[in-house]
MDTraj code that builds the backbone (N, CA, C; nanometers):
import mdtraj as md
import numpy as np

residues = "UNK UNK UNK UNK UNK UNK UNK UNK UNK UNK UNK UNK UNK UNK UNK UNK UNK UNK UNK UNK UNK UNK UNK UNK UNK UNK UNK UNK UNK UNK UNK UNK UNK UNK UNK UNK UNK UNK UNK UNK UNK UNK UNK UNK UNK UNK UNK UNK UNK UNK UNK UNK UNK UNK UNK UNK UNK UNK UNK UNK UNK UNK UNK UNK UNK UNK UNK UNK UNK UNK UNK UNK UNK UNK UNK UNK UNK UNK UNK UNK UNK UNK UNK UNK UNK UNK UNK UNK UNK".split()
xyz = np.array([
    [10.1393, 9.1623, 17.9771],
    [10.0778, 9.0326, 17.9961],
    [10.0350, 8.9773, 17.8597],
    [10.0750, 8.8636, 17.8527],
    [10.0573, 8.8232, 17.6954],
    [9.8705, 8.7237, 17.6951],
    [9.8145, 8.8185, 17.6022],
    [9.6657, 8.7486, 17.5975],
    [9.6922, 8.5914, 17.5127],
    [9.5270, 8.5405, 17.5387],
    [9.4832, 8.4269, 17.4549],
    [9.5250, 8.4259, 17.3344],
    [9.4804, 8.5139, 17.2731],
    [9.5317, 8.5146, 17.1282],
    [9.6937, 8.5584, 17.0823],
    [9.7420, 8.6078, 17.1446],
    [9.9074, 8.6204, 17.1594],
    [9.9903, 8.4959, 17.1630],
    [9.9268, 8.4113, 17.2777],
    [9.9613, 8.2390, 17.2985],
    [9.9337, 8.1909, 17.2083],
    [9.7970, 8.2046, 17.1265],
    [9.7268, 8.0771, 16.9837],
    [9.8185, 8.1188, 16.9090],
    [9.8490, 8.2423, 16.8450],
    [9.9045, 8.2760, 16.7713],
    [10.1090, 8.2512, 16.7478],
    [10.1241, 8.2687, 16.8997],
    [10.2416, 8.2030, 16.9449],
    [10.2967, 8.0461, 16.9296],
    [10.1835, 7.9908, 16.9737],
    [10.1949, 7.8150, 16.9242],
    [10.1579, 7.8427, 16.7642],
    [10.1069, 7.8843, 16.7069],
    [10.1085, 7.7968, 16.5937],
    [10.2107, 7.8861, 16.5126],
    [10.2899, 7.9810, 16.5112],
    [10.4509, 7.9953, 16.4925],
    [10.4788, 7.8802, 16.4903],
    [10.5330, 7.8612, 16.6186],
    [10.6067, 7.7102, 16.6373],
    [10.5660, 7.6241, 16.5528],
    [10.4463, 7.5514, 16.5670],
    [10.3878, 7.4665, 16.5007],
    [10.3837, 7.4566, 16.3808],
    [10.3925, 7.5865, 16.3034],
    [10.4377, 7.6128, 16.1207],
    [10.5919, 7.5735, 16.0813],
    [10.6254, 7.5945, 16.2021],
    [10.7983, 7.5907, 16.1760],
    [10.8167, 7.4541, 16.2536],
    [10.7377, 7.3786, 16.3251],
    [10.7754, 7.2858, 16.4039],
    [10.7429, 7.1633, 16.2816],
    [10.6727, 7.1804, 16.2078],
    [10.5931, 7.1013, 16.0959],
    [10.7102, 7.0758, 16.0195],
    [10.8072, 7.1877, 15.9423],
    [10.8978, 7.1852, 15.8399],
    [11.0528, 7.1188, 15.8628],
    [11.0280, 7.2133, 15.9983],
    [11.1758, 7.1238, 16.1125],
    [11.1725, 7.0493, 16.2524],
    [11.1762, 6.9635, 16.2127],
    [11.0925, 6.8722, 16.3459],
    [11.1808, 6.8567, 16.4715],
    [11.3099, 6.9230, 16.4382],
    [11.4236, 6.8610, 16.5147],
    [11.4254, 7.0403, 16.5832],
    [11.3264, 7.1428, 16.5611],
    [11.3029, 7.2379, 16.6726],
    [11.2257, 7.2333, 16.8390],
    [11.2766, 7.2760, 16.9013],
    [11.2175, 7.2748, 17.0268],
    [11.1500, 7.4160, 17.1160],
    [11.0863, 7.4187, 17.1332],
    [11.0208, 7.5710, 17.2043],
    [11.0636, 7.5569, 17.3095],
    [11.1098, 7.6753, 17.3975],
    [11.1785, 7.7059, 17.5299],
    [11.0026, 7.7677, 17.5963],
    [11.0039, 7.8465, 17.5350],
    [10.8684, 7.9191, 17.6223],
    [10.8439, 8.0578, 17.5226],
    [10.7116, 8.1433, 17.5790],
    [10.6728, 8.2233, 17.5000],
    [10.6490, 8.3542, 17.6217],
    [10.7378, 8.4746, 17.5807],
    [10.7123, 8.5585, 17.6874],
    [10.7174, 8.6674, 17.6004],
    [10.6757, 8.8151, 17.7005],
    [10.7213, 8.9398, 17.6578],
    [10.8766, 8.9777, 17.6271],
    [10.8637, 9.0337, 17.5352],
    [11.0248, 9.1104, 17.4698],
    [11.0676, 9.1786, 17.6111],
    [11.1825, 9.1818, 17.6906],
    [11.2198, 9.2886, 17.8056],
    [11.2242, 9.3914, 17.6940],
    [11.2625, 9.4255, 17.5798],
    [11.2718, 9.5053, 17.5097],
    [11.1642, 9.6219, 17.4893],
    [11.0375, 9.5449, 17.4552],
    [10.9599, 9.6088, 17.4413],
    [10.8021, 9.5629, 17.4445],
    [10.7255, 9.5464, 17.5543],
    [10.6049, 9.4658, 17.6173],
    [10.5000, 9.4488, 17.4941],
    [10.5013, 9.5121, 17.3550],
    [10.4333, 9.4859, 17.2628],
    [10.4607, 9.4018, 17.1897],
    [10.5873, 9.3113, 17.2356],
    [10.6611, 9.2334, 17.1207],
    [10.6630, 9.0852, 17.2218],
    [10.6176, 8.9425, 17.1620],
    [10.5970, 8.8480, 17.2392],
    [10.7066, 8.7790, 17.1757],
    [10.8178, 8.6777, 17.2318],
    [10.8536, 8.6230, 17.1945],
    [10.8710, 8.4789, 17.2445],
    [10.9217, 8.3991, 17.0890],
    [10.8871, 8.2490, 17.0820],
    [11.0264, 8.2069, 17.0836],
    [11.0698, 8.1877, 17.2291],
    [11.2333, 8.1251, 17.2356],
    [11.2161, 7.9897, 17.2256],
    [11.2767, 7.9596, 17.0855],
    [11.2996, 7.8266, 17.0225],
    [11.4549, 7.7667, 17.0278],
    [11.5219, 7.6350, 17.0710],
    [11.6220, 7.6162, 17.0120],
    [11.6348, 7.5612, 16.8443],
    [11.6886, 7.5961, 16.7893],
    [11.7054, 7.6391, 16.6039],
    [11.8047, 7.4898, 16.6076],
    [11.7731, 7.4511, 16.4427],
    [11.8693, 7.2985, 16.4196],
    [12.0191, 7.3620, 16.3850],
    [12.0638, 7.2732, 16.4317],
    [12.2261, 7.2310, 16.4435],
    [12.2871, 7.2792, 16.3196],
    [12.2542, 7.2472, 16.1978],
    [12.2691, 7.2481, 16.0862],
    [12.2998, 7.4025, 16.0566],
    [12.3772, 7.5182, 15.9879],
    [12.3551, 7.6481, 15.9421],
    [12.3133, 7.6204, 15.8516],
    [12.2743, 7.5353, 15.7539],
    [12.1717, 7.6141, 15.6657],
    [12.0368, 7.5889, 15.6954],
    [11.9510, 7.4995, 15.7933],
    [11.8704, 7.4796, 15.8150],
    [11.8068, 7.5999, 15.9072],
    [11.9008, 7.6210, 15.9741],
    [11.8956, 7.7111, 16.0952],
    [11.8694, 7.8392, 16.0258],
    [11.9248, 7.8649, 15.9067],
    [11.9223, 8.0208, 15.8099],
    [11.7380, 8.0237, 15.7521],
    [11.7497, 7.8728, 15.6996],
    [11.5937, 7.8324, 15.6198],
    [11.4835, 7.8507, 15.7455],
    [11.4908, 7.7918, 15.8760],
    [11.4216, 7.8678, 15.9574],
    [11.3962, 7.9854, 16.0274],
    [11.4597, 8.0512, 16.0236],
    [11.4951, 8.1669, 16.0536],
    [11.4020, 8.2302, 15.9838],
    [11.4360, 8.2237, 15.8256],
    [11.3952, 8.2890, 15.6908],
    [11.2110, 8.2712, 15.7216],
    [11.2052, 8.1469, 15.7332],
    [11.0287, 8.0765, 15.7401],
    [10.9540, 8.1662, 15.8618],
    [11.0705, 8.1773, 15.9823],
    [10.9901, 8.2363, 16.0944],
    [10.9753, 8.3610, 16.0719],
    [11.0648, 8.4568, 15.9938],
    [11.0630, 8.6321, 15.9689],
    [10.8941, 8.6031, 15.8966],
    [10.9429, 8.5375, 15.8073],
    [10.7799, 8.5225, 15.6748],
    [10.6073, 8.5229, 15.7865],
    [10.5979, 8.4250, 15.8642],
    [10.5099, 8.3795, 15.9154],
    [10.5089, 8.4683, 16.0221],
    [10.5982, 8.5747, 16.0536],
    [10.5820, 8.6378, 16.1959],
    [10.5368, 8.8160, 16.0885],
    [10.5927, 8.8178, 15.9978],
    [10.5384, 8.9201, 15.9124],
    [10.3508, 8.8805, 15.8673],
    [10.3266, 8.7707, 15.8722],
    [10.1789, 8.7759, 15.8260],
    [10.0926, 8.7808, 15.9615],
    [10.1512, 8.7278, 16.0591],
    [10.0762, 8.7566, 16.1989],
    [10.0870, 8.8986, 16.1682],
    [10.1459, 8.9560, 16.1875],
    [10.1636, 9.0956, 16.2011],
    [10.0714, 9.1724, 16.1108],
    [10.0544, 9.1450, 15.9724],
    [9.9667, 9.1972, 15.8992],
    [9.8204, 9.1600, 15.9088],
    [9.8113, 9.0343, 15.9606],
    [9.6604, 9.0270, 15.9578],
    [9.5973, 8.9958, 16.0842],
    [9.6910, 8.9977, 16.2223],
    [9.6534, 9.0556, 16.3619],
    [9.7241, 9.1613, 16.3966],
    [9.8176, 9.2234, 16.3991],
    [9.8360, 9.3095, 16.4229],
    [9.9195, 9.3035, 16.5510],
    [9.9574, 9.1606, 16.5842],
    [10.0630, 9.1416, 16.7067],
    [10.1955, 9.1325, 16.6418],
    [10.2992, 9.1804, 16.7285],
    [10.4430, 9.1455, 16.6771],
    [10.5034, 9.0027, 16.7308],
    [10.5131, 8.8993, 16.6973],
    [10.5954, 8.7757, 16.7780],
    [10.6578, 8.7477, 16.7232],
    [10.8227, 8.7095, 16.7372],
    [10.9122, 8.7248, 16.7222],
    [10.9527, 8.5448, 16.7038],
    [11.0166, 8.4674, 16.6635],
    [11.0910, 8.3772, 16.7451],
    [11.2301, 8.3857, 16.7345],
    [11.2910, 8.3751, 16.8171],
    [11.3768, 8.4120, 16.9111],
    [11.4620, 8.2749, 16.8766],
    [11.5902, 8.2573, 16.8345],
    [11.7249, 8.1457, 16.9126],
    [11.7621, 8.1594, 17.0144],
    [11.7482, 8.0196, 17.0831],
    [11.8381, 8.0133, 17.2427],
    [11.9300, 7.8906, 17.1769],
    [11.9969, 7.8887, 17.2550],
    [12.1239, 7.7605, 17.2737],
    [12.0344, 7.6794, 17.3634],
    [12.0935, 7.5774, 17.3427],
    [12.0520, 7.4321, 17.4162],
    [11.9991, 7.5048, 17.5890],
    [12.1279, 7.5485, 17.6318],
    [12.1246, 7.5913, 17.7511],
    [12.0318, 7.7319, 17.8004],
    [11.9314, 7.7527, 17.6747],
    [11.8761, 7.8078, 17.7207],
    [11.8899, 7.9792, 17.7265],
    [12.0436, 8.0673, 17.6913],
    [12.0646, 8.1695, 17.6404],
    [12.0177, 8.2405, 17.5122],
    [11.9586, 8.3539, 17.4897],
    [11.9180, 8.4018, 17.4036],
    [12.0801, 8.4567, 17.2641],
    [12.0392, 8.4106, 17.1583],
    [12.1593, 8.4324, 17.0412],
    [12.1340, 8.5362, 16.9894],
    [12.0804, 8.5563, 16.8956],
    [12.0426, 8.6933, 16.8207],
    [11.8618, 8.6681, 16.7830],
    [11.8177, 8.8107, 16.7725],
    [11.6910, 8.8190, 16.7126],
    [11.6703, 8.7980, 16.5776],
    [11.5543, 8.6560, 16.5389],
    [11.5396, 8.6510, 16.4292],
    [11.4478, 8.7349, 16.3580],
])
top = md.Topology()
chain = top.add_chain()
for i, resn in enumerate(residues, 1):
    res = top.add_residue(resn, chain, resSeq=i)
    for name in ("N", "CA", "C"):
        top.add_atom(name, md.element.get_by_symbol(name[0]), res)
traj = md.Trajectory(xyz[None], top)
């Protein structure tokens, strides 16, 4: 079950990366089936590959400092338009 602070921390992912690339969209924020300690932020990623690489890059960065200074893992995640998961960023 993903707490309060899992969600704050979850939106403002997005919101760091939603700031730089405006043309991202959040799908939703759930548990990893992978692994229930890991929350993830399924975003659709811009059109563009190199933009899509530069976010990617921004979300590893910002999901590494959650991690160091809460101690949660959140992930964000590429889906396709339609909503399928692509690879883990």
């Amino acid at each position: 079950m993903i707490n309060f602070k899992q969600r704050e921390l979850s939106q403002m992912l997005f919101d760091r990366l939603k700031t730089r690339f405006p043309e991202l969209e959040m799908i939703d924020v759930v548990e990893s089936p992978e692994n229930p300690d890991s929350i993830w932020v399924n975003v659709v990623m811009p059109d563009d590959e190199d933009r899509e690489m530069e976010a990617r890059k921004m979300a590893s960065e910002i999901s590494a400092d959650i991690l160091m200074d809460f101690g949660y893992h959140i992930l964000a995640i590429p889906e396709s338009r339609a909503g399928r998961s692509l690879t883990v960023a």
